[in-house]
C-alpha positions in Angstrom: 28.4 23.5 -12.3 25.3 24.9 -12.8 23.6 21.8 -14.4 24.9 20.0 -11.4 23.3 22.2 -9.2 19.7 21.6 -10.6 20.6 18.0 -10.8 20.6 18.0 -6.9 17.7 20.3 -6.6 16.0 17.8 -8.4 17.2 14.7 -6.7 16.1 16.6 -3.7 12.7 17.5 -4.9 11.9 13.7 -6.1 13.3 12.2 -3.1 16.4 10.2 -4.9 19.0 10.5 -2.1 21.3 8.6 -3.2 21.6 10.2 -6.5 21.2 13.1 -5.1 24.5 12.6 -2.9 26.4 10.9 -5.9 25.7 14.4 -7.9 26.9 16.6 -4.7 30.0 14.6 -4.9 30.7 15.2 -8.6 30.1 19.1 -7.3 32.7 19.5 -4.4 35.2 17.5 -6.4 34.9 20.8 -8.8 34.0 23.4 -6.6 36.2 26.0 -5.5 37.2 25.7 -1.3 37.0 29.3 -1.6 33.5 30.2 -3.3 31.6 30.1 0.0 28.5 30.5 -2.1 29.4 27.0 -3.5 30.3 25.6 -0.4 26.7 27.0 1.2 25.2 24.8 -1.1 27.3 22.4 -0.7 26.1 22.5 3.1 22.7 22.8 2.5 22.1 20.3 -0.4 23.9 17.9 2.3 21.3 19.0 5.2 18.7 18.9 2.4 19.0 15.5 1.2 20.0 13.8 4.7 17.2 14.4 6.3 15.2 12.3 3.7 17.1 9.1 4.6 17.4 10.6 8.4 21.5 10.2 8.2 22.0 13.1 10.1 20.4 13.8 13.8 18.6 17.4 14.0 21.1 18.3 16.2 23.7 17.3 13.5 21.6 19.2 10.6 21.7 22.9 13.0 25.3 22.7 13.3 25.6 21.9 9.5 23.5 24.8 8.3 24.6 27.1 11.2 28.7 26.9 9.4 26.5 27.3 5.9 25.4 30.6 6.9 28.0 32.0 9.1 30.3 31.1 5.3 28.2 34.5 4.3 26.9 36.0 7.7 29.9 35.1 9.9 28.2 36.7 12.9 24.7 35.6 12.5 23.1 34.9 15.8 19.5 33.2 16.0 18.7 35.2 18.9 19.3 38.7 16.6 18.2 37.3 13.2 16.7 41.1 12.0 20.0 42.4 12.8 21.5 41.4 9.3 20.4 41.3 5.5 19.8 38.2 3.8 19.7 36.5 0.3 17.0 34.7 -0.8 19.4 31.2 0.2 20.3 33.0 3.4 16.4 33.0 4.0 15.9 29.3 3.3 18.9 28.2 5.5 17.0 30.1 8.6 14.1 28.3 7.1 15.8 24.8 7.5 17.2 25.5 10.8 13.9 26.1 12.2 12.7 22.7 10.5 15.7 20.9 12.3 14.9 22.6 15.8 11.3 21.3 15.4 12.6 17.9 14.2 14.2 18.0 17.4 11.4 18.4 19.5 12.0 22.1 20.4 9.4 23.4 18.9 9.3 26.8 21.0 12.5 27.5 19.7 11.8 26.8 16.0 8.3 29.5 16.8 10.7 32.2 18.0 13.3 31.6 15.3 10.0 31.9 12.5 8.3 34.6 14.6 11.6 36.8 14.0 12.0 35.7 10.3 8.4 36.3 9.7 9.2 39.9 10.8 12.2 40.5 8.4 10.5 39.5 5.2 7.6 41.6 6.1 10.3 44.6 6.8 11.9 43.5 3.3 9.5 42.7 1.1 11.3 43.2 -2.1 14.1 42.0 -1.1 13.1 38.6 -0.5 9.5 37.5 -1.2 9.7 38.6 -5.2 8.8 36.0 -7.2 10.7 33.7 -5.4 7.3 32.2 -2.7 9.7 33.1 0.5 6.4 34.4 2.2 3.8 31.5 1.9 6.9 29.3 2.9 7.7 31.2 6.2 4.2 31.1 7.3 3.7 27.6 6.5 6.5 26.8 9.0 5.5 29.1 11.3 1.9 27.9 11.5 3.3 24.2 11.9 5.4 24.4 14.5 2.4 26.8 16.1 0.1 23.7 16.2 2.8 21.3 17.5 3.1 24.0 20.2 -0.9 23.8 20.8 -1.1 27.5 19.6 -4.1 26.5 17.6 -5.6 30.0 17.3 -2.4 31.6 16.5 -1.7 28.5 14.0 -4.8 28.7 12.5 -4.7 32.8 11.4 -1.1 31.9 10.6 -1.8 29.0 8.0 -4.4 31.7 7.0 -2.0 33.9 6.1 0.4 31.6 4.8 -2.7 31.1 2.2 -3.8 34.3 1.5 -0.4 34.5 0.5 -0.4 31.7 -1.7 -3.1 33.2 -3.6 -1.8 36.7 -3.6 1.9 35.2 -5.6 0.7 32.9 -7.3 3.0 30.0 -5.4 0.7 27.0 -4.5 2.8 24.6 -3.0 1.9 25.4 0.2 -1.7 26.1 -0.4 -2.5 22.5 0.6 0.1 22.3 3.6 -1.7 25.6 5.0 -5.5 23.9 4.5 -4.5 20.8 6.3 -2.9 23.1 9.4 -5.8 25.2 9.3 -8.4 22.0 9.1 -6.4 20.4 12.2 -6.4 23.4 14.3 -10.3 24.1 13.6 -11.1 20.6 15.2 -9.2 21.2 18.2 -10.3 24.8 18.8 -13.8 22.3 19.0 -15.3 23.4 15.2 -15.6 20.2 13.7 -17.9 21.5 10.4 -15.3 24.4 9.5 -12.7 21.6 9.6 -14.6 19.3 8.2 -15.2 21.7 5.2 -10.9 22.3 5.2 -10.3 18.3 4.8 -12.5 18.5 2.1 -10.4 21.1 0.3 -7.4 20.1 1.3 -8.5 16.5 -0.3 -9.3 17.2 -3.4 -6.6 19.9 -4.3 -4.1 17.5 -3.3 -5.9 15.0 -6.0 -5.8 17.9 -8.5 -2.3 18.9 -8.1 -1.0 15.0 -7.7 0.1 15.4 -4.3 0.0 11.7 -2.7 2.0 12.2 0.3 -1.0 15.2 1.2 -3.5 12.8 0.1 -2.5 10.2 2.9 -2.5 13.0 5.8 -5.5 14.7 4.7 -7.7 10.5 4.9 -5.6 9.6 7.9 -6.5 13.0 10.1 -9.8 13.5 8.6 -10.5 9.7 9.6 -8.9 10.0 13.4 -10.1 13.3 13.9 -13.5 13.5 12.4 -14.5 9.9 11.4 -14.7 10.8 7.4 -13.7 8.9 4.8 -13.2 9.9 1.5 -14.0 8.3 -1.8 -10.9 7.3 -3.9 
């Protein structure tokens, strides 16, 4: 089961949905009904992997990830998230569900849903950021769904922090995401040379680390926003 289970991470990670969907339905054929921690992945990995080929509405993803929590929380409430303890896959559930409210256009509830799990894994720290890059995550989210709320300011020392902590764990794979919030939120707080100086960054880490899909955001913003062009 377990070599299943990176399997899907995997397929997940590289984008191969339907392989990834194939190997998720080798795993509930042999997953036990009763092992809700199976059947939380099972949930997840579905949520996970739909939303790359858009097979399930946002609407459709919350409801999904909503029954995979409440398998281990049955009385979580998004309105009361610090009233419970979570695991570390607890914590990236909460995670997707604010990606799925944003996907949905509600942006304002995906800020208060990251505002209050921002708060627990400060109050938790070793519980959940250890070694694991929870932190730099939850302020990545929180910063994006900031700027798509035109909270630039707050965005901007959000992504900051999301960076910092990037630096501080030693898990980079928001590093660029954070950059590119904090280069876009510079321009439209009107500083055009600090974000100028962000693309740039944001640019050519994304060429170091191999990161196409940042690559392509980073020319197309820099270009709309700023006029630059970079050199490829």
């Amino acid at each position: 089961m377990e070599a299943l289970q990176k399997e899907i991470v995997a397929c997940n990670a590289n984008h191969r949905v339907e392989e990834g969907f194939e190997t998720l339905k080798k795993f509930e054929q042999i997953a036990d009904h009763d092992d809700q921690i199976a059947q939380q992945f099972i949930l997840r990995s579905k949520v996970l992997l739909g939303r790359l080929d858009q097979r399930y509405t946002p609407q459709e993803q919350i409801d999904l990830l909503m029954q995979a929590i409440r398998l281990t929380v049955p009385r979580f409430n998004l309105d009361e998230i610090e009233r419970f303890f979570y695991s570390t896959d607890e914590i990236k559930i909460i995670n997707q569900i604010g990606i799925a409210y944003s996907d949905d256009g509600q942006n304002k509830k995906a800020a208060d849903i990251y505002h209050q799990l921002l708060k627990y894994v400060r109050k938790h720290f070793e519980e959940t950021i250890t070694s694991v890059g929870i932190l730099p995550m939850v302020y990545f989210n929180y910063a994006r769904v900031l700027d798509l709320c035109g909270r630039y300011e707050d965005s901007a020392e959000c992504a900051e922090e999301g960076r910092k902590a990037c630096l501080k764990y030693g898990h980079y794979q928001y590093l660029p995401h954070c950059l590119e919030i904090q280069a876009e939120c510079a321009h439209f707080m009107g500083d055009d040379k600090k974000s100028a100086d962000l693309y740039r960054k944001c640019y050519y880490l994304c060429q170091v680390i191999e990161y196409q899909e940042g690559l392509e955001i980073t020319k197309k913003e820099a270009k709309e926003y700023l006029g630059m062009e970079f050199e490829t």
